[in-house]
C-alpha positions as a Markdown table, in Angstrom:
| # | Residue | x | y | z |
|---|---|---|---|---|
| 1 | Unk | 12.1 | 211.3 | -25.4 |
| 2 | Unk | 15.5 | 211.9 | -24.1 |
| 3 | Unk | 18.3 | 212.5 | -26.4 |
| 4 | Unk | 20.8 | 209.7 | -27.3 |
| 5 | Unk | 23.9 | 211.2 | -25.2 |
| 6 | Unk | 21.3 | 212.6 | -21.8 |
| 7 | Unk | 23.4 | 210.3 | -19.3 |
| 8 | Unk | 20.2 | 209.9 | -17.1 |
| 9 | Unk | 18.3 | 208.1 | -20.3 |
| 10 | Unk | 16.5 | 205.1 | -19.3 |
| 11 | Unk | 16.6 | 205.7 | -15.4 |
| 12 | Unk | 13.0 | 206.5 | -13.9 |
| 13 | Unk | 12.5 | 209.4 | -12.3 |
| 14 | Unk | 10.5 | 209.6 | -8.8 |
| 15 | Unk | 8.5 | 213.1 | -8.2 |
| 16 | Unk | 8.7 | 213.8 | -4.2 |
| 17 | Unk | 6.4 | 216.8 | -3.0 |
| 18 | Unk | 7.9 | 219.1 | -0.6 |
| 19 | Unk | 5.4 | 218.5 | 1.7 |
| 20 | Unk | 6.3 | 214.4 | 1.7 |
| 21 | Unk | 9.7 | 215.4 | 1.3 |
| 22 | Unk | 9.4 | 217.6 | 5.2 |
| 23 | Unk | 7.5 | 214.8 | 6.5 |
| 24 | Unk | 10.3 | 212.0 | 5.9 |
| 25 | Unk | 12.9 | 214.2 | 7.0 |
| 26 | Unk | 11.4 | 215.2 | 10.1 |
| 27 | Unk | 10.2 | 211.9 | 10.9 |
| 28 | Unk | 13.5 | 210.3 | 10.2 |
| 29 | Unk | 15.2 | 212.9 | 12.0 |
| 30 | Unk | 12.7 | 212.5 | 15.4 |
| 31 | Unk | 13.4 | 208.6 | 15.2 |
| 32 | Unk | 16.7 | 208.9 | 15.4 |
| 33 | Unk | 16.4 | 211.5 | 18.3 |
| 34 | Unk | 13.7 | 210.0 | 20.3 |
| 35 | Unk | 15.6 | 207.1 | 21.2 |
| 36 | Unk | 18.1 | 208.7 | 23.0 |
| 37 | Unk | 15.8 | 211.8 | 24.5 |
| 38 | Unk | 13.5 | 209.3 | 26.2 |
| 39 | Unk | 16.6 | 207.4 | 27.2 |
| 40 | Unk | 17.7 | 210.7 | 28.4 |
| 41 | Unk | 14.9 | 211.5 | 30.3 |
| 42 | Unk | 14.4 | 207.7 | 32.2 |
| 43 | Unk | 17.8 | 208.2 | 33.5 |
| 44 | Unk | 17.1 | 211.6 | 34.6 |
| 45 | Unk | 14.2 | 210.5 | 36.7 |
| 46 | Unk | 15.5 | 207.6 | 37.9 |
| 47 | Unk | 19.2 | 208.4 | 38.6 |
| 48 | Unk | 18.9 | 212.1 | 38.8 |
| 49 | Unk | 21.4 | 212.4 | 36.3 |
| 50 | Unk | 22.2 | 211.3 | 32.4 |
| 51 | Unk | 24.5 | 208.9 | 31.8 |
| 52 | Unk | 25.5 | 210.4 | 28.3 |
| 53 | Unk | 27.2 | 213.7 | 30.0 |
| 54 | Unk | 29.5 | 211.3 | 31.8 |
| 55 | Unk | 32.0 | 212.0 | 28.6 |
| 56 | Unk | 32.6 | 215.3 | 29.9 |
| 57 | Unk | 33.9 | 214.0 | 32.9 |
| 58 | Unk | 37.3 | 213.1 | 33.0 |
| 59 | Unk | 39.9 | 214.0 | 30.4 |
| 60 | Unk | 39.2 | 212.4 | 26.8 |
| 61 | Unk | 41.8 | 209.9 | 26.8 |
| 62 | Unk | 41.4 | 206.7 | 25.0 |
| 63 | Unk | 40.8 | 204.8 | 27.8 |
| 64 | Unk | 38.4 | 207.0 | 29.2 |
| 65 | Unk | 36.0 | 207.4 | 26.1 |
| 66 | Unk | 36.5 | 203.5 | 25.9 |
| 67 | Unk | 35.0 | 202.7 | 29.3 |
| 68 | Unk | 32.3 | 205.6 | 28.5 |
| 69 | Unk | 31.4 | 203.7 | 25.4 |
| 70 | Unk | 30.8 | 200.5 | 27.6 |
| 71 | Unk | 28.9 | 202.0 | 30.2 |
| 72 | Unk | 26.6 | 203.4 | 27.6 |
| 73 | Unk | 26.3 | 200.2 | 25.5 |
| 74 | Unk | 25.1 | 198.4 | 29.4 |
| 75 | Unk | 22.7 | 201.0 | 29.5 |
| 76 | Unk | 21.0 | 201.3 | 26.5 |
| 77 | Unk | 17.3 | 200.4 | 27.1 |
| 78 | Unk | 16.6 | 200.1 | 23.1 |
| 79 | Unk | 19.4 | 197.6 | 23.1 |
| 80 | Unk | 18.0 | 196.1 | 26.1 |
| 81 | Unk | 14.7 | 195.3 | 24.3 |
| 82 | Unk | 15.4 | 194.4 | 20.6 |
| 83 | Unk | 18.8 | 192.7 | 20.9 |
| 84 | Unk | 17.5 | 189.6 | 22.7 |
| 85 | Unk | 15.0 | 188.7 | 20.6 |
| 86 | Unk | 17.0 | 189.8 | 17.2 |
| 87 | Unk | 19.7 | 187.6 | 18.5 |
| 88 | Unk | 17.7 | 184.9 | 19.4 |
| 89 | Unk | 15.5 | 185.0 | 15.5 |
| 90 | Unk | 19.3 | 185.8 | 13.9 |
| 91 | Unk | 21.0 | 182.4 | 15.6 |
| 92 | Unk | 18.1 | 180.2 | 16.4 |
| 93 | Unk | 16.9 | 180.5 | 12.4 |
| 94 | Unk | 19.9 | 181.6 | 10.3 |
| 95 | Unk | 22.9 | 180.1 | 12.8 |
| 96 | Unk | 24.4 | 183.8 | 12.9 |
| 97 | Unk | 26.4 | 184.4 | 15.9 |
| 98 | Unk | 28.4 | 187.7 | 17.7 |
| 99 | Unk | 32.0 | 188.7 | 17.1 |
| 100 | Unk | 32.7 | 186.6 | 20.3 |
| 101 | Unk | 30.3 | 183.7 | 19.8 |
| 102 | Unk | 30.4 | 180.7 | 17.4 |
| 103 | Unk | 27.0 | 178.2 | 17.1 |
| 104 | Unk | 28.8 | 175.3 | 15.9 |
| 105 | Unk | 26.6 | 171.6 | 15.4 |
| 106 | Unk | 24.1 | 170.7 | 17.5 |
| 107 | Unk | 23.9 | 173.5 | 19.8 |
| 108 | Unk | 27.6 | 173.7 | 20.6 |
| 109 | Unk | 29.2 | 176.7 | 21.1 |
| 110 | Unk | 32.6 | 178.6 | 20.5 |
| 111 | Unk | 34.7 | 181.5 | 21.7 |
| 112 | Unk | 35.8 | 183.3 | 18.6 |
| 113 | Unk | 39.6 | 184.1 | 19.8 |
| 114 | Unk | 39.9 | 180.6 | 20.2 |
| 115 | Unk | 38.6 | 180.0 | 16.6 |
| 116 | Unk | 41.4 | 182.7 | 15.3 |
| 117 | Unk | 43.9 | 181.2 | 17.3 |
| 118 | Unk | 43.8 | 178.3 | 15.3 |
| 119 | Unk | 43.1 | 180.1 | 12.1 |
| 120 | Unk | 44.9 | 182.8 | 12.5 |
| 121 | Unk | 48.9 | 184.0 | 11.9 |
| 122 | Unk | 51.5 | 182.1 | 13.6 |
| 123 | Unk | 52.1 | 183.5 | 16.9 |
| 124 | Unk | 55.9 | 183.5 | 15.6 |
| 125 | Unk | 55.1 | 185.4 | 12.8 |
| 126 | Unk | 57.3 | 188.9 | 12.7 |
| 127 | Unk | 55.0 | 190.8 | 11.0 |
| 128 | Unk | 51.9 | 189.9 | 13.2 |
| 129 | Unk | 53.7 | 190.4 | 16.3 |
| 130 | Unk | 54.6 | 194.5 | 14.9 |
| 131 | Unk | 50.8 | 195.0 | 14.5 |
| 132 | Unk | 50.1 | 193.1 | 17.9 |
| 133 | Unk | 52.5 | 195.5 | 19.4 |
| 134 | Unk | 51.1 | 198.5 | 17.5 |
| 135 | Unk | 47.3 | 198.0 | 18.8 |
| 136 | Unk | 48.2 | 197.6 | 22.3 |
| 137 | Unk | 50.1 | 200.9 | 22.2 |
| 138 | Unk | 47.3 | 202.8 | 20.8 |
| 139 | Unk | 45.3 | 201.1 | 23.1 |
| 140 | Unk | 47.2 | 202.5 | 25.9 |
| 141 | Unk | 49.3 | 199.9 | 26.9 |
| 142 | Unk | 52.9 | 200.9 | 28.3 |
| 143 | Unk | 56.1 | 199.3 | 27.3 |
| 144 | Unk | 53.5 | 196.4 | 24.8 |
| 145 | Unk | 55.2 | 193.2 | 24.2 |
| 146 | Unk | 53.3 | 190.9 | 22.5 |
| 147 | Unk | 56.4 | 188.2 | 22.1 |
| 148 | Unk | 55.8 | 185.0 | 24.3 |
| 149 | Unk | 58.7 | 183.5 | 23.7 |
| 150 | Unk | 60.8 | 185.8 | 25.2 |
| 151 | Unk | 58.8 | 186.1 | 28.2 |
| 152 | Unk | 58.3 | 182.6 | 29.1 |
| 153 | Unk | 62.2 | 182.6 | 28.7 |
| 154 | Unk | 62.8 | 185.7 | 30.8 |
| 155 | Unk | 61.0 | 183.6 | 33.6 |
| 156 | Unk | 62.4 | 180.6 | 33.3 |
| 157 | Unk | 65.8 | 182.2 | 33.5 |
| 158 | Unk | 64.6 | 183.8 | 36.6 |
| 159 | Unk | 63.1 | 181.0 | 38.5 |
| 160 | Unk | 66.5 | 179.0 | 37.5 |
| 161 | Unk | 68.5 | 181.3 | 39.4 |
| 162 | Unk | 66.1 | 181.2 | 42.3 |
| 163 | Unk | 66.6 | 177.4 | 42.5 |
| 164 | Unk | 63.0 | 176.9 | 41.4 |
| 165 | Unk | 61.4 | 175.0 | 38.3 |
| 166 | Unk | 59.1 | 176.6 | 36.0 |
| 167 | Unk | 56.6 | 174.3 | 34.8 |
| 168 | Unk | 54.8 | 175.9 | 32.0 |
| 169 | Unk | 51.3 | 174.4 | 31.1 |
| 170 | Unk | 49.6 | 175.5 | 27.6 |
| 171 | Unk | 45.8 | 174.4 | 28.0 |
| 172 | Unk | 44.0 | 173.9 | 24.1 |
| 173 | Unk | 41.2 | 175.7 | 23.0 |
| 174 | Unk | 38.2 | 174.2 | 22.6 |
| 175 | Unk | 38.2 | 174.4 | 19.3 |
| 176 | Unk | 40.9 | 172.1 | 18.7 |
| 177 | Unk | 39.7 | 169.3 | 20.6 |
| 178 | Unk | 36.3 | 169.6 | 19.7 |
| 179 | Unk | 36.8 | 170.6 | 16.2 |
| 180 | Unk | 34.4 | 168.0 | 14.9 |
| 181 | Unk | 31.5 | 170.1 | 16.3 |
| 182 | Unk | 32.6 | 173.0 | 14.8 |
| 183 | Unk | 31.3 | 172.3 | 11.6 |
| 184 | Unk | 30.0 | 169.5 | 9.2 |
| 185 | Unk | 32.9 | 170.8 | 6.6 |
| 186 | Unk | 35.9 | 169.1 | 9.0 |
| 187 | Unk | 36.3 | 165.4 | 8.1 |
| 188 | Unk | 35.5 | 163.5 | 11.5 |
| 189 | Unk | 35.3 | 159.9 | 10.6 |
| 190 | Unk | 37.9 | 159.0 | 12.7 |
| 191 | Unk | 40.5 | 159.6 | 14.9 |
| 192 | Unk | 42.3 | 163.2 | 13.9 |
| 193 | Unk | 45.6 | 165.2 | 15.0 |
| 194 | Unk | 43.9 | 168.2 | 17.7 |
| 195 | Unk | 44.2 | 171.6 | 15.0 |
| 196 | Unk | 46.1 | 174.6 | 16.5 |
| 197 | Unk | 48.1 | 177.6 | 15.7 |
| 198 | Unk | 50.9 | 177.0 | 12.6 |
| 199 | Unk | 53.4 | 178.2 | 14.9 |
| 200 | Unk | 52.0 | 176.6 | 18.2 |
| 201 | Unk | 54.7 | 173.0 | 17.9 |
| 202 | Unk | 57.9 | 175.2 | 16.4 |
| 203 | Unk | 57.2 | 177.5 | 19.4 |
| 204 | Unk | 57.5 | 174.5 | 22.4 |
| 205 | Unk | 59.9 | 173.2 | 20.6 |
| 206 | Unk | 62.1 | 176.1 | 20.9 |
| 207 | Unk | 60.9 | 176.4 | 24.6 |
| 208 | Unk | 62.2 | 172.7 | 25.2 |
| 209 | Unk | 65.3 | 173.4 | 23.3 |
| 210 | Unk | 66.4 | 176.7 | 25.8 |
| 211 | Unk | 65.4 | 173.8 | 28.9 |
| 212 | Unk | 61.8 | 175.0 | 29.5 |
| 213 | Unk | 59.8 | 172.7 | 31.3 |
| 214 | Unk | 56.7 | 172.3 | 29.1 |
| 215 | Unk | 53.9 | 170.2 | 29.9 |
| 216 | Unk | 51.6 | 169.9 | 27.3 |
| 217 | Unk | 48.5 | 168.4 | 28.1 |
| 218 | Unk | 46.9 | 168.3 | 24.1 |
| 219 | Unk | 46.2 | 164.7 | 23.1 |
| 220 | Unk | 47.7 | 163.5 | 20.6 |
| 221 | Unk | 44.7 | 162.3 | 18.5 |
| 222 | Unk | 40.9 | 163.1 | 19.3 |
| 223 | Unk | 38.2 | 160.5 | 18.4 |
| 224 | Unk | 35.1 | 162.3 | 17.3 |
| 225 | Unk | 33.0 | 159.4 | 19.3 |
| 226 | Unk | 35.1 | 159.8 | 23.2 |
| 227 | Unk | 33.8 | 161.9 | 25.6 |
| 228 | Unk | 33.4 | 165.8 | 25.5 |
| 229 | Unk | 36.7 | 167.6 | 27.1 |
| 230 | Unk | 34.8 | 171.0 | 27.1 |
| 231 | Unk | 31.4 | 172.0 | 28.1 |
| 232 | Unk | 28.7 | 172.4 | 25.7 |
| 233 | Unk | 28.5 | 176.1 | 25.9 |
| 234 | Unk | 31.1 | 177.2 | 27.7 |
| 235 | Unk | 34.7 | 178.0 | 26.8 |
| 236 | Unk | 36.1 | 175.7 | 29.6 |
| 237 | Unk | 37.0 | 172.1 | 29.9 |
| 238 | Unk | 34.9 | 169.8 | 31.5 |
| 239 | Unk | 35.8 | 168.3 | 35.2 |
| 240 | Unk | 36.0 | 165.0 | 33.9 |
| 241 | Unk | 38.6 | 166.0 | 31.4 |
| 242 | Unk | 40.2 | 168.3 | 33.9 |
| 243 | Unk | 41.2 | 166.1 | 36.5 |
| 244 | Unk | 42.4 | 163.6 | 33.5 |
| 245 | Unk | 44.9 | 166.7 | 33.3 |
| 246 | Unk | 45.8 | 167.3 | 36.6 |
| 247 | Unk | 46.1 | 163.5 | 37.6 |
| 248 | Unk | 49.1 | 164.0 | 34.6 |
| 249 | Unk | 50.4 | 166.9 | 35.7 |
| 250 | Unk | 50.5 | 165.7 | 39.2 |
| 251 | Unk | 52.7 | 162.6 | 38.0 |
| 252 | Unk | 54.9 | 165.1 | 36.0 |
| 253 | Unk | 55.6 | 167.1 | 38.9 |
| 254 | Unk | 56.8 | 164.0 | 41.3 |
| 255 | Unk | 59.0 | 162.8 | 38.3 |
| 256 | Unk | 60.9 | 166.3 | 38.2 |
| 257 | Unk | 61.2 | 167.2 | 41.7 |
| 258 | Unk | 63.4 | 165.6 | 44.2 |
| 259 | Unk | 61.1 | 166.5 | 46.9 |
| 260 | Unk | 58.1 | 168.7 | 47.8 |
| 261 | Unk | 58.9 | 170.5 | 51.0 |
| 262 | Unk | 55.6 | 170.7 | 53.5 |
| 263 | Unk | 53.2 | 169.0 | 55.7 |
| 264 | Unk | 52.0 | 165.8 | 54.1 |
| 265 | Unk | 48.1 | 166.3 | 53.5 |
| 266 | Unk | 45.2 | 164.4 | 53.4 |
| 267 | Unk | 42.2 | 165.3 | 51.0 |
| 268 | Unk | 39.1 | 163.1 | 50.4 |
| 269 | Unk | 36.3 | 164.5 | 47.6 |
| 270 | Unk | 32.9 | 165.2 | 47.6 |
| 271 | Unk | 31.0 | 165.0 | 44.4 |
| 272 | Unk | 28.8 | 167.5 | 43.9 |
| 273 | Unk | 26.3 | 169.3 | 41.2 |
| 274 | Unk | 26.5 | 171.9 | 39.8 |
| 275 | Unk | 24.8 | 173.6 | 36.9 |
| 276 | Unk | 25.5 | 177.1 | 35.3 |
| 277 | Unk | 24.6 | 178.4 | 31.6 |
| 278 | Unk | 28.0 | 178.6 | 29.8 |
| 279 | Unk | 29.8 | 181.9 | 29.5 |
| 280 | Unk | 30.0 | 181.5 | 25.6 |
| 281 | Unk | 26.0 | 181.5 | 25.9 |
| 282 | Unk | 25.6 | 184.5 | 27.7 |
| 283 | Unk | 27.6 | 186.6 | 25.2 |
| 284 | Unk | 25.4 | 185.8 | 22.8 |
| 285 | Unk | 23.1 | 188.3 | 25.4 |
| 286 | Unk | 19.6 | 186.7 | 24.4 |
| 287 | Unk | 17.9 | 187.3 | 27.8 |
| 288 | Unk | 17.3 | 185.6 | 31.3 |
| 289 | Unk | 13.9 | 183.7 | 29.6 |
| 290 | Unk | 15.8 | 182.3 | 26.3 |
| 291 | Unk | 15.2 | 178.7 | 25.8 |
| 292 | Unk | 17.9 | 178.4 | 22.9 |
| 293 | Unk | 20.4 | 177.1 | 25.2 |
| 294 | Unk | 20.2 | 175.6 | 28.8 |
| 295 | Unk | 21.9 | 175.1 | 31.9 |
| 296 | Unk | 24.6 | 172.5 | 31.6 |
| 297 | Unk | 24.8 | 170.2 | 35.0 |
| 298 | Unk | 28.0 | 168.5 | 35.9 |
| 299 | Unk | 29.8 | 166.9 | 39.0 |
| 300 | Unk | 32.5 | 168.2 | 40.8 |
| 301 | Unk | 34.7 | 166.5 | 42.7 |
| 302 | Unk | 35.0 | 168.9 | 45.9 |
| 303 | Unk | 38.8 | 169.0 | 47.4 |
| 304 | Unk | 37.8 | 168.9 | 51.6 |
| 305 | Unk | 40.5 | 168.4 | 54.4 |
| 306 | Unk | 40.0 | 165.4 | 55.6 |
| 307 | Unk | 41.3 | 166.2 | 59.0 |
| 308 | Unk | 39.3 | 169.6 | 59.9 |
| 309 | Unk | 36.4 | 168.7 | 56.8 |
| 310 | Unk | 37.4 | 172.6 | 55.7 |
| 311 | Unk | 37.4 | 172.7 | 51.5 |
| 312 | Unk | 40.2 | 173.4 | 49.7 |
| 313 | Unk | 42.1 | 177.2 | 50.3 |
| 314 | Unk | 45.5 | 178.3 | 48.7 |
| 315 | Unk | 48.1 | 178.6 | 50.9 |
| 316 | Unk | 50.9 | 181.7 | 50.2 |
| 317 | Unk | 53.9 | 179.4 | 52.0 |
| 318 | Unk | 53.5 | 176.2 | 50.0 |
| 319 | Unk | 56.3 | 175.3 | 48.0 |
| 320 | Unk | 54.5 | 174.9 | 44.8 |
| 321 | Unk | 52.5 | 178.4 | 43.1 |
| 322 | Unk | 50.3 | 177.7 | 40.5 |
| 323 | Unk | 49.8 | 181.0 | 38.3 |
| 324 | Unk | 46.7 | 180.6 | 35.9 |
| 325 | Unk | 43.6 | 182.0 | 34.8 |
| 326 | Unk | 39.8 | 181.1 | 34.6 |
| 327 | Unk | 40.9 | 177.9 | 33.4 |
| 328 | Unk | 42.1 | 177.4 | 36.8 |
| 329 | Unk | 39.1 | 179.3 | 38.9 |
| 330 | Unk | 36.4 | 177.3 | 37.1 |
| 331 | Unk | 35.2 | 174.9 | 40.2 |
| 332 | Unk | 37.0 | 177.0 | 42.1 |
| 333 | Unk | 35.3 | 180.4 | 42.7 |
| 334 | Unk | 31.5 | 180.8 | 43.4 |
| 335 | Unk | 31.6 | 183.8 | 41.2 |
| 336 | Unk | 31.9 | 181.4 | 38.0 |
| 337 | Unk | 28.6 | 179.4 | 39.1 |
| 338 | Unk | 30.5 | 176.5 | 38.8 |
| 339 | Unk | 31.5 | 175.6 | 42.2 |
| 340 | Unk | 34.1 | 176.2 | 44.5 |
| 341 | Unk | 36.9 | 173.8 | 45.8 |
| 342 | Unk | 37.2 | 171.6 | 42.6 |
| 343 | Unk | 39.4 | 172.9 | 40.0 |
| 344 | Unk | 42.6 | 172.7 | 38.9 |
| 345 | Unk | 44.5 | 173.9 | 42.2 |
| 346 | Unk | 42.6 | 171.7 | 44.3 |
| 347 | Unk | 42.9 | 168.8 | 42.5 |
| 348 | Unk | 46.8 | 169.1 | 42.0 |
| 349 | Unk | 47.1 | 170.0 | 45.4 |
| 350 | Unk | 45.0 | 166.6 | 46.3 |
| 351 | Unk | 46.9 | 164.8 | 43.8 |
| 352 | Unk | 50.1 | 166.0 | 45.4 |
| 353 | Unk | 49.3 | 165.6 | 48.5 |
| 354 | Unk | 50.1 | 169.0 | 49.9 |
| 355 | Unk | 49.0 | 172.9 | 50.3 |
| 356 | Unk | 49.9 | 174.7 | 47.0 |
| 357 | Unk | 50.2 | 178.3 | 46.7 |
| 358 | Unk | 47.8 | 180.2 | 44.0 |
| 359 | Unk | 47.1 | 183.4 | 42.1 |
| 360 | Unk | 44.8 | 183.3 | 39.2 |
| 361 | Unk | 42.8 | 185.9 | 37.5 |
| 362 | Unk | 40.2 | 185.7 | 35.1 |
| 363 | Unk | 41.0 | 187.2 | 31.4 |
| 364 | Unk | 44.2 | 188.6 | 33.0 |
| 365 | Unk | 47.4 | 188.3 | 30.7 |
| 366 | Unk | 51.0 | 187.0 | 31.6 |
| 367 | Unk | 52.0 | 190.6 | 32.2 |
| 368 | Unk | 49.6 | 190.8 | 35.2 |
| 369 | Unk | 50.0 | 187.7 | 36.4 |
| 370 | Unk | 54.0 | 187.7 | 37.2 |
| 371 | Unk | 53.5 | 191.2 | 38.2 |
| 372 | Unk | 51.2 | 190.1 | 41.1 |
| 373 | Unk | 54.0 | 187.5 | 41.9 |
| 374 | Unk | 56.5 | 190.3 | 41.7 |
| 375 | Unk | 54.9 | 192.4 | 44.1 |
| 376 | Unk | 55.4 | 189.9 | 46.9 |
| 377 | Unk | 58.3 | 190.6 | 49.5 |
| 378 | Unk | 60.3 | 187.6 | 48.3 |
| 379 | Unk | 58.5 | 186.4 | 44.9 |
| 380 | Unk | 60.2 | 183.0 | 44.7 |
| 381 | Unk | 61.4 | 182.8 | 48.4 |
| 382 | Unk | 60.5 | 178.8 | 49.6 |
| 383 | Unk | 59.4 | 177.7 | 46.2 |
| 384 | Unk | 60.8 | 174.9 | 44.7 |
| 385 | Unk | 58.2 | 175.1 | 41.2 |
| 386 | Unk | 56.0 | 178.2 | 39.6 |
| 387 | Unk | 53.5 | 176.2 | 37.3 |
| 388 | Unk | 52.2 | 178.2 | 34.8 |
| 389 | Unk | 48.7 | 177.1 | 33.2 |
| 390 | Unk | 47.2 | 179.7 | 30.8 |
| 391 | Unk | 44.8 | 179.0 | 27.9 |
| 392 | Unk | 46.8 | 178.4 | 24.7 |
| 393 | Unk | 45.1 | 181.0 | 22.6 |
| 394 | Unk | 46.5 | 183.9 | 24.9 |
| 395 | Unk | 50.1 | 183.1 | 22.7 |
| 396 | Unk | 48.6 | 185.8 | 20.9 |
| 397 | Unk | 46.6 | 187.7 | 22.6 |
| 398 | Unk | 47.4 | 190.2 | 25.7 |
| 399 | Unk | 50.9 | 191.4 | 27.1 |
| 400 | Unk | 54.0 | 189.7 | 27.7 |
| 401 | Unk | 56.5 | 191.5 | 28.8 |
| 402 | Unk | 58.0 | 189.8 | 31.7 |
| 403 | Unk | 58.5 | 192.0 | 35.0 |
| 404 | Unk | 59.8 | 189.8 | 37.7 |
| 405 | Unk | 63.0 | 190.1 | 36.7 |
| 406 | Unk | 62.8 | 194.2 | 36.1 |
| 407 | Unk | 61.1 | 195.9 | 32.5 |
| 408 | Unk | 62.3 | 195.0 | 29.9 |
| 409 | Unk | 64.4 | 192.5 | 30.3 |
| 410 | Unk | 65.2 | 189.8 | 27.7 |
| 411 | Unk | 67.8 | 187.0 | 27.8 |
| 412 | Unk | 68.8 | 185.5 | 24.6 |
| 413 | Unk | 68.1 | 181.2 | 24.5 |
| 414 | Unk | 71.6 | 180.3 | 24.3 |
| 415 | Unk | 70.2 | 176.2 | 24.4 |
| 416 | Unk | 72.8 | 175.5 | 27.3 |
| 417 | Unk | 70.5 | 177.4 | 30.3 |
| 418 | Unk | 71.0 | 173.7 | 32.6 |
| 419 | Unk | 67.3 | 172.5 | 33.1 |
| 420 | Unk | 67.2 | 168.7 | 31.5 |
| 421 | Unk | 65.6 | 168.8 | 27.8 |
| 422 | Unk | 63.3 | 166.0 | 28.4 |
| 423 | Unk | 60.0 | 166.9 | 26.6 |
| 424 | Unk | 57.0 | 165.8 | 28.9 |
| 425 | Unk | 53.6 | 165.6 | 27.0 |
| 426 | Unk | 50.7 | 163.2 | 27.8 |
| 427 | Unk | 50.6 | 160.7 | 25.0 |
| 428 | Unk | 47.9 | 159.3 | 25.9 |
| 429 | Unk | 44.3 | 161.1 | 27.0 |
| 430 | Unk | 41.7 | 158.6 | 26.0 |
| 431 | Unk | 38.6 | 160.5 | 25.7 |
């Protein structure tokens, strides 16, 4: 019996004999090295060489180590084998999705930035914007600026005294006009004010106060029982809803301008499938034979010349530039799977009845946007409006720091800049 004050009184104790004790260490130690030895040797015979001595390189910066991280992840053929069907038992059973991917009701899906752009700190907030700034330097970035306001000022000052409007177009998340499939805990009943960022209305009202043009295309209520405005798994809005937008838009920009320089242009559409598992699906990685979630089919309204029958193309000379992001290449590019010659650029440039001018990058930030712009001979030369369309949650995500204009350069609003401080919006988007 062990004495009143023996601190290990009343715990049992567990007898291991060397002999077991050799066996579990050497068997735990052989699992944890046979993964990567016979990962090891497959690429060696395959490839002629192993992918894990790629470290060695190139100098250890963080980038470098980052991208050797990734290549190794891609080619992890344990990963390859377990993942899918772990993912597929963890969501289709339990409703556990990634650090990207959200299962909301009914099969719907969500990208998680957009979930913490509603949820998150205001994009205004000092404090967040210091740790925003922070990460992106020790992530590499030069000169990080992770203020939007500034920025979107920066240009607009710019374009202003290029003679040319800036037309800037925040697109919502899909989580704040689907927000009623997110989860049974938000009160859908009825009709409900879209949720976005705390600072999202102070920050385009501030915009609109300095004489930014800002079309906002958000609704300004959402009933639960109208059509979808974003695709089912997808991160992107749906082409119905889409051209809803740019029909808007379209209107907006006749309204503002006194004239659209350029051939006058005849488009007719051709409606056409097209069906594609959504992007917010295949981050959930679960496999080319999963069954959880299916191809989504949709129509597109194809943009064709009616003159020559050639689709929609950008043209670099027409008046109008649209600067955007995949919100702008869905229908537009093949390499989406959505289509090609039916997004936003083609419809506005239908709905305008003339060539428009385009750059648009997938996942690219403002930074890299305007620089593209900037590299051109004479950026703004024969414009007479930049619209700018980017995905509302980027407010707080990427780099802002405006470049056409030189680095680091930031104007102060002074509220007297000369643009009109009307303050477009669509009131109405029945869904």
């Amino acid at each position: 019996m062990s004495p009143p004050d023996d601190p290990a009184r009343g715990i049992l104790g567990t007898e291991v004999s060397r002999s077991l004790a050799h066996a579990i260490a050497i068997g735990f130690v052989g699992a944890i090295a046979a993964i990567p030895m016979v990962q090891a040797a497959v690429e060696l015979a395959c490839d002629g060489r192993i992918q894990a001595f790629k470290v060695f390189r190139g100098v250890p910066t963080r980038g470098h180590l980052a991208r050797f991280e990734k290549d190794l992840t891609a080619r992890s053929m344990a990963r390859r084998a377990v993942q899918p069907g772990l993912q597929a038992g963890l969501i289709g059973y339990l409703g556990f999705g990634t650090t990207r991917a959200i299962p909301g009701l009914d099969g719907w899906l969500f990208y998680r930035p957009g979930i913490d752009w509603v949820a998150g700190p205001g994009l205004l907030e000092p404090s967040w914007q210091t740790r925003h700034a922070r990460e992106m330097a020790e992530a590499g970035l030069v000169r990080p600026d992770p203020d939007p306001l500034a920025a979107i000022l920066a240009y607009h000052d710019d374009c202003r005294r290029a003679g040319v409007r800036l037309v800037v177009v925040p697109v919502p998340d899909k989580v704040s006009l689907e927000a009623h499939r997110l989860s049974h805990r938000f009160d859908a009943t009825g009709p409900y004010e879209p949720p976005t960022n705390e600072d999202y209305h102070k920050f385009v009202d501030e915009l609109r106060l300095s004489g930014v043009d800002v079309f906002d295309p958000t609704p300004e209520t959402i009933d639960p029982r109208g059509p979808d405005c974003f695709l089912k798994h997808d991160s992107h809005w749906t082409p119905e809803w889409m051209g809803e937008v740019t029909r808007a838009l379209a209107d907006h920009l006749k309204s503002v301008l006194p004239a659209i320089p350029g051939e006058a242009r005849s488009w007719r559409v051709e409606p056409t499938p097209a069906s594609r598992l959504g992007d917010v699906a295949q981050m959930l990685q679960l496999g080319d034979d999963q069954t959880l979630y299916p191809p989504q089919t949709v129509t597109i309204d194809r943009v064709i010349d009616a003159a020559n029958g050639r689709p929609f193309r950008p043209v670099e000379g027409a008046s109008i530039v649209l600067l955007g992001d995949s919100f702008s290449n869905i229908y537009s590019t093949p390499d989406l799977g959505w289509g090609d010659s039916a997004g936003l650029p083609a419809q506005l440039a239908r709905r305008l009845g003339r060539d428009i001018d385009v750059i648009a990058r997938n996942g690219a930030d403002a930074q890299a946007i305007w620089a593209e712009l900037a590299r051109r001979p004479d950026p703004l030369g024969g414009k007479v409006a930049v619209v700018w369309a980017f995905a509302d949650r980027k407010l707080t995500r990427g780099n802002w720091g405006a470049v056409l204009a030189g680095p680091g350069r930031r104007p102060a609003p002074d509220g007297k800049i000369g643009m009109d401080r009307n303050r477009p919006r669509m009131k109405e988007l029945t869904r």
